[in-house]
N, C-alpha and C positions, 0 to 999 in steps of 0.2 A: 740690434736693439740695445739702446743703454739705459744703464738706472742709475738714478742720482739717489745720494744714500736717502734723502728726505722722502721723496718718490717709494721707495724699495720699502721705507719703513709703513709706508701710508693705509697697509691691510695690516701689518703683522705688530703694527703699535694700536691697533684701535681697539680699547680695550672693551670685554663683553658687560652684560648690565652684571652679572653674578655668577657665583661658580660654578651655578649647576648648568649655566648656558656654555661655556667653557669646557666642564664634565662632556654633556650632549654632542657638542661639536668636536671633540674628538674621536670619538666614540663611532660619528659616521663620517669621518673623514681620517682616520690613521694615515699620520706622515705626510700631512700634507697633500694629499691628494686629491685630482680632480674626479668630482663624482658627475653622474647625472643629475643627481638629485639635490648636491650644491650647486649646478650652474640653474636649474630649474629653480630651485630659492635664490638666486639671483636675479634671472629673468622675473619670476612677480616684483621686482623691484624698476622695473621701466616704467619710467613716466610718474612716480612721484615725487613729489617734489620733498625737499626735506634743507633744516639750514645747513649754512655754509660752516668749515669746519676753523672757520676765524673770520674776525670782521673785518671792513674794508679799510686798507692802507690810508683813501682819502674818501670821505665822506659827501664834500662840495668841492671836490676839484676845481680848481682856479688855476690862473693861465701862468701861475709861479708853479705849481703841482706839473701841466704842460710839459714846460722847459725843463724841470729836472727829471720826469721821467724819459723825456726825448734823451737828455743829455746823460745820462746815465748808460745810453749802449752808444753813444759819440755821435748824435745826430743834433745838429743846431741849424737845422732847416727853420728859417724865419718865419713860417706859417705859424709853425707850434710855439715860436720864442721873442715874436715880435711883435707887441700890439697893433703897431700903427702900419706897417707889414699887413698884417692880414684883413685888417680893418678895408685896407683897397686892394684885397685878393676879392676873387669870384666868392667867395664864403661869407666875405662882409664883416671879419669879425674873427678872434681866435679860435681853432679847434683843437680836440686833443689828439697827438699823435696816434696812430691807430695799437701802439701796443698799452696802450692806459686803457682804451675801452675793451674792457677784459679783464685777463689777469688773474689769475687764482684768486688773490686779496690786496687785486688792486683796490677796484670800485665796486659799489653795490652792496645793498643794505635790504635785508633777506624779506622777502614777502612773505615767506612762509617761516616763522619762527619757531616753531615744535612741531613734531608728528602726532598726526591724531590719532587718541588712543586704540581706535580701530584697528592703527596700520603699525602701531607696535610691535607686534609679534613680527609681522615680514619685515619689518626693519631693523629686524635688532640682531648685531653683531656680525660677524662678516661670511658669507654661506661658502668662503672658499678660505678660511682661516687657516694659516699653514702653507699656503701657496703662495710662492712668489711671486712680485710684482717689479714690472719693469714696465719703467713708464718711456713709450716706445715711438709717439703720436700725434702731432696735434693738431689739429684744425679750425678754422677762424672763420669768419663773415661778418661784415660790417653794412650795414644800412643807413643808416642816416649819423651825421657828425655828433658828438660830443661837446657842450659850448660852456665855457666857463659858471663855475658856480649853481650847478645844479645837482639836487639831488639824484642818485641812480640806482635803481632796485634790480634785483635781481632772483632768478629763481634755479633752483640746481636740484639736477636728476640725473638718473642713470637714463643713457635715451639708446642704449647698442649693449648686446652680449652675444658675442659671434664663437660659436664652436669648432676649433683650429688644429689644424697639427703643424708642431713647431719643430725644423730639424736642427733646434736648438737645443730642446727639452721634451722633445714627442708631442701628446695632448698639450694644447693650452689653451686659452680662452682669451677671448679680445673683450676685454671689458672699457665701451666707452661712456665716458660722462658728459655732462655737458653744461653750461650754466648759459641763460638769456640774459639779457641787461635793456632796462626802459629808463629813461629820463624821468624826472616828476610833472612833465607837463605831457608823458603819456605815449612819449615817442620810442618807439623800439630802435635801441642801438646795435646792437651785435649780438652774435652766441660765439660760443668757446666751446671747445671739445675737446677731450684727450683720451688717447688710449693707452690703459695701462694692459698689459700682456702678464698673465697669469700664468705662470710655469711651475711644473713641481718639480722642488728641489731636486731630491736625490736623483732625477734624471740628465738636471740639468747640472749635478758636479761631476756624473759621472762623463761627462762631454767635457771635461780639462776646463783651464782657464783662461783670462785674456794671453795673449803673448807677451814677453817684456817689452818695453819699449823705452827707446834710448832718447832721453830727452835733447833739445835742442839746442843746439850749441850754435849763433851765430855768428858769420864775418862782418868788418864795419861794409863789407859793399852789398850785401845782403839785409842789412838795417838800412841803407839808402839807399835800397830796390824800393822797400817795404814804404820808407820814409816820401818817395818818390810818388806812390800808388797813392798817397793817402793826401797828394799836394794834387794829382789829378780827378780827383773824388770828388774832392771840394769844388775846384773847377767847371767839372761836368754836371754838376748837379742841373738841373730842370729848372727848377723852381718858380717864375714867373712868365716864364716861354714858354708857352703853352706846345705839348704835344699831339698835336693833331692824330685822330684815329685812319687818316688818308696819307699819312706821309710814313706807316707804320709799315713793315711789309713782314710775312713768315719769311725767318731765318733770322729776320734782325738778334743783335747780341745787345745785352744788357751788362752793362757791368767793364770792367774786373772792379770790385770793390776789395778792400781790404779789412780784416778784422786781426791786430796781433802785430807782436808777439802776444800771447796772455798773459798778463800777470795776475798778483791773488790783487794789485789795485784795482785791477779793473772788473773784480768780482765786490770788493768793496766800494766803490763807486756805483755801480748794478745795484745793491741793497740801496744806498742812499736814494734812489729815486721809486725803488720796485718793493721797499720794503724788506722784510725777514720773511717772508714765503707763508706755504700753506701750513706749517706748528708753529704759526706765533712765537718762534724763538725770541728773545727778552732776557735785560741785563738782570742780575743781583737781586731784591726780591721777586719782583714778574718770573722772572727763571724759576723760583722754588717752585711756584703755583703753577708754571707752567710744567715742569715736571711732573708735579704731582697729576698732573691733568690727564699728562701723555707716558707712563715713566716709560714705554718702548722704547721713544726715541731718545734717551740718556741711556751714557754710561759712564763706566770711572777711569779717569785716567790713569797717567801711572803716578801720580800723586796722590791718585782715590780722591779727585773733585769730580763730579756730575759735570758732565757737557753732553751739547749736543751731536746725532751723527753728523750733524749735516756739517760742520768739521771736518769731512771729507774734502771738502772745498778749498777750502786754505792750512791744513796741515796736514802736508806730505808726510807724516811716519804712518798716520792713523789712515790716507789712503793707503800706502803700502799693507797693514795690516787687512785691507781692505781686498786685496789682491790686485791695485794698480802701482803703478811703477810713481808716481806721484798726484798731486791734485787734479783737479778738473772742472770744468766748468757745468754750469746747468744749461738742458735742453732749451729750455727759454730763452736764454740768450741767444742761441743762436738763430733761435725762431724770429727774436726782433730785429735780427741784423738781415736776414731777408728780407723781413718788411723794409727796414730800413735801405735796401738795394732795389727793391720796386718804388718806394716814393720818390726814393732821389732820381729813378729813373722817368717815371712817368709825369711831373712836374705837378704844380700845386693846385690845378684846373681838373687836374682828372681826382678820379675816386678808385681806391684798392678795395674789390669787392669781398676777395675770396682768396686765402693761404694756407694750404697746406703741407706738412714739413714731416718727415723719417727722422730720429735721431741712433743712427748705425753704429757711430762708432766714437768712442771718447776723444773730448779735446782739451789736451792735457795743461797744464801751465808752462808755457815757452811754444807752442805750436799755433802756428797761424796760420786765418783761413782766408781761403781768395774764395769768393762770392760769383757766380756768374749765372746767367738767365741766357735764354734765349726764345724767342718768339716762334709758339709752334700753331699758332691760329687764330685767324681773324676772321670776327664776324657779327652779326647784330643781334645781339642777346634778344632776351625776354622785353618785348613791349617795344624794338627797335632801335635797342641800345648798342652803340659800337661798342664795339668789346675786344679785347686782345687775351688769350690764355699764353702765359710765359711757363717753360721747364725753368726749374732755380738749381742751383750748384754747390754748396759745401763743401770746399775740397782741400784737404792741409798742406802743407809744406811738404810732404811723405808724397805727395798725389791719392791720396786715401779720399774717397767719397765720403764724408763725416754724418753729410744732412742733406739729402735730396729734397725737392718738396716743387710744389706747381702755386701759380697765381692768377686771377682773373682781374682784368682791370677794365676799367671804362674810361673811353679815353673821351673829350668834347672832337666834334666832328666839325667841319666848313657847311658841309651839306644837312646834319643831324641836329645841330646846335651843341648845347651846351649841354654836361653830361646827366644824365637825369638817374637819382639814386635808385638804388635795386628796392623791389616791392620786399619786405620781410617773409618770410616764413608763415603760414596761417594769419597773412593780413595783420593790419596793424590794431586788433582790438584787445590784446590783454596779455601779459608773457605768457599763460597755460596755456593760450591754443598756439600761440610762438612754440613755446615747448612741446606741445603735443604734436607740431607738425614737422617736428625735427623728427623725433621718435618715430614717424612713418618714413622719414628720410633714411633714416638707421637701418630700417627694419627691412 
């Protein structure tokens, strides 16, 4: 399980309404621990909804938005970058790559904007304050496309609290979230989910730290291994040769793709399309107000300016302080470079229903990852959908397993026709019963 400092800070920056709630929650949680009676104030917290904790990156996505969030994790698949491209794809027209519909703050502009004052009291401040968070998880589903310039709403809840033991930290808690996403003309897009893993500290320092780790040093025939992989990527891509779900067989291999070396460019690249994440990080005045908003996540440097943790990312002394050997990247990324090894696999006729992703172990700057899938079942989903389940691969340069995770796809069939999208979750009437019927998925 790894944590990204923004992740890490996301229970222990959120500040309470007042002091005496602060007083109160110490008082029945000393040191950070998991109680029954904080995971039970927890738990009355499923299934409502509440807003997002920043608003969305793009508000009417358009098929420039598209392209740079595609091109931001190195995909220029012409579905998502091409008008006249997609325009004579099976789609008819551009859609958005599948890691735009989602997104912490990507898309989606909150249906439920305040808590009702009813639900005040159970929602206010964090029933496991003190407890660290390692955001561990995530998991995806997509229903119907994303099409340029529409509005997209969204609802977020806690919809999973699962009571664990961790031979990381002992007790811990699987706390998942989840957020829906509808278009404005009423269509359910996707959900999102992630798991953050709730550990108490003192058990988990007394468990030591990461190991060092010697960062990478590469030869020039090792850069045109790399250089080599990423000319035959291009190549194999799918794209308008349709993959038939009859020509698929279990054991088929997907992949190698390649992601790397890392650099901190290609984390600054990742921003330019994905945004500043879930604390509205923000230059020069937005930075004071955001400060003031969040001050957990600042600190001072050794100049004594206020920055953010999530500086983690791109300056190696403050990882080091951090106890890694240098920077690193976000789970995210590496979640979208999966997806990006199943569509460039599956071509632009089929539909990626279903991804889910482990982030095990850190991937540092200079370490690069091979990507690989393989085909562990076929067969005709819900309502007689051809459908394929792939295992997916993460694996660095070290041969270290970084990011496991599975996918489900639909693939268009000879005999089947053409691929017909997954029914949503609790039908397509309204994101609450969408959300409500995850939270019995959860449960």
């Amino acid at each position: 399980m790894v944590t990204n400092a923004n992740d890490a800070t996301a229970t222990e920056g959120k500040p309470e309404a007042n002091g005496e709630a602060r007083t109160e929650a110490k008082e029945r949680r000393p040191d950070g621990t998991i109680t029954d009676e904080g995971i039970a104030r927890l738990r009355a917290r499923i299934g409502i909804a509440e807003p997002h904790t920043a608003p969305p990156q793009y508000r009417r996505p358009n098929v420039d938005a598209f392209r740079n969030v595609a091109r931001c994790y190195g995909d220029d698949n012409r579905l998502w970058c091409d008008e006249d491209y997609a325009t004579a794809s099976v789609w008819g027209g551009p859609i958005a790559p599948p890691p735009l519909v989602g997104g912490d703050t990507l898309i989606g502009e909150d249906e439920v904007t305040r808590i009702p004052d009813h639900l005040r009291d159970v929602m206010k401040g964090d029933p496991l304050r003190g407890v660290h968070a390692f955001y561990s998880a995530a998991s995806r589903e997509w229903w119907a496309p994303l099409r340029p310039g529409l509005r997209v709403f969204r609802r977020n809840a806690l919809v999973g609290v699962h009571d664990k033991v961790s031979e990381f930290a002992g007790r811990a808690v699987h706390e998942w979230g989840g957020q829906v996403f509808m278009d404005e003309t009423g269509t359910p897009l996707s959900g999102q989910y992630r798991n953050m893993v709730r550990t108490e500290r003192r058990k988990a320092r007394e468990r030591g730290k990461y190991a060092k780790v010697e960062p990478q040093r590469y030869t020039d025939e090792q850069i045109a291994e790399i250089e080599a992989a990423y000319d035959a990527e291009a190549a194999a891509r799918r794209g308008g040769d349709p993959r038939h779900w009859e020509d698929v067989q279990v054991g088929d291999t997907v992949g190698p793709m390649v992601k790397g070396p890392l650099r901190v460019t290609d984390m600054v690249c990742w921003h330019v399309g994905m945004g500043m994440g879930l604390y509205g990080v923000a230059p020069l005045r937005l930075a004071l107000t955001n400060r003031r908003r969040i001050p957990g996540f600042y600190y001072r440097d050794d100049l004594n300016i206020p920055d953010v943790q999530q500086r983690v990312h791109w300056d190696p002394e403050l990882a080091r302080r951090a106890g890694n050997p240098t920077t690193y990247d976000y789970g995210r990324m590496r979640e979208t470079w999966l997806i990006h090894l199943c569509t460039d696999w599956m071509g632009d006729d089929a539909w990626l229903w279903k991804l889910s992703c482990e982030f095990r172990k850190f991937n540092y700057v200079g370490d690069t990852q091979w990507l690989r899938g393989t085909v562990v079942k076929k067969y005709l989903a819900d309502g007689g959908r051809p459908a394929v389940d792939l295992e997916l691969a993460a694996t660095n340069q070290r041969d270290e397993l970084t990011t496991p995770g599975t996918a489900t796809i639909l693939l268009p069939s000879r005999e089947h026709g053409a691929v017909r999208l997954p029914d949503p979750p609790g039908g397509t009437g309204n994101l609450q019963s969408t959300l409500d019927a995850i939270v019995e998925q959860f449960r």
